[in-house]
C-alpha positions in Angstrom: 16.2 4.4 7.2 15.3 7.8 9.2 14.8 7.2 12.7 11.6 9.1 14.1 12.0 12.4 15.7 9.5 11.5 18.0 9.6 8.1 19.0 6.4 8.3 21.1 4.3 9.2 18.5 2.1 6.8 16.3 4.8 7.6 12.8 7.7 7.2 15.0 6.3 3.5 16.5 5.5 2.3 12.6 9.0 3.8 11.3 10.7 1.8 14.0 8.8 -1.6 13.9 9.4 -1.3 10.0 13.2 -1.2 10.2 12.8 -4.2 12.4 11.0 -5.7 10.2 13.6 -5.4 7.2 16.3 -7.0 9.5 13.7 -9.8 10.1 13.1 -10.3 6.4 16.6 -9.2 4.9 17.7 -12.8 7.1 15.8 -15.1 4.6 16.5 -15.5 1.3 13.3 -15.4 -0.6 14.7 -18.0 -3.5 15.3 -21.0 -0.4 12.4 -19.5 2.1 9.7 -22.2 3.3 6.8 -21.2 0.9 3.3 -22.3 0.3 0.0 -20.8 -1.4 -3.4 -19.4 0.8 -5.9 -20.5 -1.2 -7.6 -17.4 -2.7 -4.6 -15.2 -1.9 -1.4 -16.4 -3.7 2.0 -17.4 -2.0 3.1 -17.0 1.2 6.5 -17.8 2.9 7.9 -18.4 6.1 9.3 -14.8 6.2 5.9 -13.5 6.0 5.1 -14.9 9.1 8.1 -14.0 10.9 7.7 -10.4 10.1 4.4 -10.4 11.2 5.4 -12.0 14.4 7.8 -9.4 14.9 5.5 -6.6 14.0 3.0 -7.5 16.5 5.2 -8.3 19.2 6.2 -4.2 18.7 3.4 -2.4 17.7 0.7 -4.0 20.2 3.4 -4.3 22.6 3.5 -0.3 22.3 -0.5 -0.1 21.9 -2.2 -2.5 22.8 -5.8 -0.4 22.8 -5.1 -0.7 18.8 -7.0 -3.4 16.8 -5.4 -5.4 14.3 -5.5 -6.7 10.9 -3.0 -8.2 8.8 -2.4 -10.6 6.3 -1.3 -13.1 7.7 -3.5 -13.4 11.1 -6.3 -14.7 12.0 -8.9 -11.2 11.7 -10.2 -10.7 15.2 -13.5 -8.8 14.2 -12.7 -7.1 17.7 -10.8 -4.3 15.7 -14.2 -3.4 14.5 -15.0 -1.8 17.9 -11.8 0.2 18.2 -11.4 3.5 17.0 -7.8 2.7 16.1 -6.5 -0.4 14.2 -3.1 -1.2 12.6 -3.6 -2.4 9.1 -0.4 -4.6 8.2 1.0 -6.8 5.3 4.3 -7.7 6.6 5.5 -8.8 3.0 3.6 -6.9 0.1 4.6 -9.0 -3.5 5.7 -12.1 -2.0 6.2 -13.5 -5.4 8.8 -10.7 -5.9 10.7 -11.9 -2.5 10.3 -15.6 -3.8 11.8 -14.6 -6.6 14.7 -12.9 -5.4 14.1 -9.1 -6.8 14.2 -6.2 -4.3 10.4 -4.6 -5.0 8.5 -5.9 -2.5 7.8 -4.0 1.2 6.7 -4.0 4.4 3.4 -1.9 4.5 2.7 -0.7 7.4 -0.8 1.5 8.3 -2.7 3.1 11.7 -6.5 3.7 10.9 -9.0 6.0 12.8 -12.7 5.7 12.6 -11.9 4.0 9.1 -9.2 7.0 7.9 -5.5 6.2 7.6 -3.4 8.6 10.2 -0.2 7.3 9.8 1.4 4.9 7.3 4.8 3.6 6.1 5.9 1.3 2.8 9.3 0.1 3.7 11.6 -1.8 0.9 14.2 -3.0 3.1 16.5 -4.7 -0.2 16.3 -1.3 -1.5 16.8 0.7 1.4 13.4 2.7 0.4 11.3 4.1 3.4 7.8 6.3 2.6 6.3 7.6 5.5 3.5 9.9 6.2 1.6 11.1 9.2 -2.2 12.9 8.3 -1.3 16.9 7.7 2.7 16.4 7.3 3.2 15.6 4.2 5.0 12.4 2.6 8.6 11.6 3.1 10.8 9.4 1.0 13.8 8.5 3.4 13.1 11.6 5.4 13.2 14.1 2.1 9.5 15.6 0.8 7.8 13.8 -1.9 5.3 15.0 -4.3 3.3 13.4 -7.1 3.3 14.6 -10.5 1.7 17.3 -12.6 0.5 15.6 -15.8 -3.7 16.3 -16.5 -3.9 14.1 -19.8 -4.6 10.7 -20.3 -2.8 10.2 -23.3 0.4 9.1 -23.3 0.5 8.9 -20.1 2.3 6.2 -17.7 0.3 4.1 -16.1 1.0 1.3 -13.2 -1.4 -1.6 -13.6 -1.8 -5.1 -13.9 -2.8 -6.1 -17.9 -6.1 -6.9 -17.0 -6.8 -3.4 -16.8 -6.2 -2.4 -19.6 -9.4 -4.9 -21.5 -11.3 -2.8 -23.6 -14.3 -3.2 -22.1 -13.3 -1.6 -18.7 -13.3 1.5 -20.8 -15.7 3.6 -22.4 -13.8 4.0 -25.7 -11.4 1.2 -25.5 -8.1 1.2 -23.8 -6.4 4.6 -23.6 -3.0 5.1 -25.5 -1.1 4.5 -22.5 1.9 3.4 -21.4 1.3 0.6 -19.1 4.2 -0.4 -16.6 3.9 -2.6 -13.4 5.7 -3.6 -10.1 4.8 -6.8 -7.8 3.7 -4.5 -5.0 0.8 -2.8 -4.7 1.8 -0.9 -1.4 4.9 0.1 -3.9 2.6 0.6 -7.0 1.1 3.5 -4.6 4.6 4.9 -3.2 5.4 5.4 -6.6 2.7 7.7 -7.6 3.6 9.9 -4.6 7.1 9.7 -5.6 5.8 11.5 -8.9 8.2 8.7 -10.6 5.1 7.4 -12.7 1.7 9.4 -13.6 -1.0 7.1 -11.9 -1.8 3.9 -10.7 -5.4 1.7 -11.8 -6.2 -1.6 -10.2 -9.9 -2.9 -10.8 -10.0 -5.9 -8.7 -11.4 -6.2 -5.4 -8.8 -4.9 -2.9 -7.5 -5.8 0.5 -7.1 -3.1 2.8 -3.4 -4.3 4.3 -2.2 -3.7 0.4 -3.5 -0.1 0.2 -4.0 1.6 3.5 -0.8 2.5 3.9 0.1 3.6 0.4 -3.5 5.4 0.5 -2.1 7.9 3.0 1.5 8.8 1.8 0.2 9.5 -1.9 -2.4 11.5 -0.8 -0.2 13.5 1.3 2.0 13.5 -1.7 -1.2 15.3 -3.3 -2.3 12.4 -5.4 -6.2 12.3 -4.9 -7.1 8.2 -4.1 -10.0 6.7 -4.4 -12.4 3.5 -5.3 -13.0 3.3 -9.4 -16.5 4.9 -8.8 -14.8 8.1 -7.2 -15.7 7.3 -3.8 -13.8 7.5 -0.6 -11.7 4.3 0.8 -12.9 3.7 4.3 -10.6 1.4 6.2 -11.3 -1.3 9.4 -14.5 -2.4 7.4 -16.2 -5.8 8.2 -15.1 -7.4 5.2 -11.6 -4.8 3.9 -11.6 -4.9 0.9 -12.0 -2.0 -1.0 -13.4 -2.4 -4.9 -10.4 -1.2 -6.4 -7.9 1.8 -6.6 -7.8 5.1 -8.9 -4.4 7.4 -7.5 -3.2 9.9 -9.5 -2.9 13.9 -9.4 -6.2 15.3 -9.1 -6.8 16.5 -12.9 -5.4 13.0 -14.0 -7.7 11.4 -11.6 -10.8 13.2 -12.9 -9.4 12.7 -16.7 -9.3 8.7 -15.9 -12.5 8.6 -14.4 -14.2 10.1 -17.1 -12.8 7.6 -19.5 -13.7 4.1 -17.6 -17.2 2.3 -17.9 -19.5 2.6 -15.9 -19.7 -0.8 -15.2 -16.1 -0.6 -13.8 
């Protein structure tokens, strides 16, 4: 994992709380970890916790003028009244850890005034960091990351859940698509700025500790991101959840905009 050049600054702090995290996490194993299920919000493990225990400790230890919201505390609406918040899932696709596979991550996300500024989507089992800071770029273990180039729908490759993919979410029935999926949406996101698949699509409701982070490293990958209506994501809402996700280059974006219903 690439240690931060600057380890003052607000990419540096989230690069060095995530590899602290992965130790944290890389000492259960997922299979025999304590779990439970939030009603609501699907399983949850003792590991969740103790990454987020260990993630507070650092990052509010290093800022503690920074609201915070996670998954797994209790939200202090205070954060509303900061202009910066950290945005946290300390495991993103528990059901993945549970199960033993590598795909899920630690995403990791600093907001400001409701825009992401810095963000990082560790996968400590797969030794996978993406990191971005606003106006650098996107990094994938330090190297530059961009998304891909495809503008047409068809035959396309698309990450996202089969629901989705219902005819009636689209305007002229599903698209010829191919449809592939991973347990993490934080991952789902890296992906696309990895240029490794064409776009992502989820039409569900959204929590902000899922997305922030992966909202800022694909779009300084150069994927455009935004709700399924085309509009912004604004982050450190009252209630964050965003109504969905649309990422993909900007000519793909526009091409699967024009194709859902407007219902969606």
């Amino acid at each position: 994992m690439p240690e931060a050049d600057a380890r003052d600054s607000d990419l540096g702090l989230l690069l060095r709380a995530a590899k602290a995290a992965g130790e944290v996490a890389l000492g259960f194993s997922g299979p025999t970890a304590k779990a439970w299920d939030k009603p609501g919000l699907g399983p949850v493990t003792e590991a969740d916790f103790a990454v987020n225990d260990v993630l507070e400790e650092i990052l509010r230890g290093a800022r503690p003028d920074y609201g915070w919201l996670s998954e797994e505390s209790d939200d202090d609406k205070s954060r509303l009244e900061r202009e910066h918040v950290f945005i946290i899932d300390p495991i993103d696709g528990t059901r993945s850890f549970i199960e033993g596979s590598g795909t899920w991550a630690h995403s990791i996300a600093i907001a400001r005034n409701g825009e992401v500024t810095a963000a990082v989507i560790h996968l400590p089992a797969r030794a996978r960091t993406f990191a971005a800071a606003r106006g650098k770029g996107a990094t994938l273990n330090g190297d530059p990351i961009r998304t891909g180039s495809r503008d047409a729908l068809t035959g396309a490759t698309l990450m996202a859940p089969k629901p989705t993919m219902q005819a009636s979410h689209w305007q002229n029935g599903a698209p010829d698509v191919t449809r592939v999926f991973r347990p993490s949406l934080a991952y789902r996101m890296a992906l696309i700025a990895q240029g490794r698949f064409d776009a992502m699509l989820t039409l569900r409701p959204t929590w902000h500790w899922d997305i922030a982070a992966g909202t800022l490293i694909a779009s300084e990958a150069g994927t455009r991101v935004t709700g399924p209506d085309g509009g912004a994501l604004v982050y450190n809402t009252d209630t964050p959840q965003s109504p969905g996700v649309v990422a993909a280059n900007p000519a793909l974006h526009a091409a699967i905009l024009s194709e859902l219903a407007p219902h969606t």
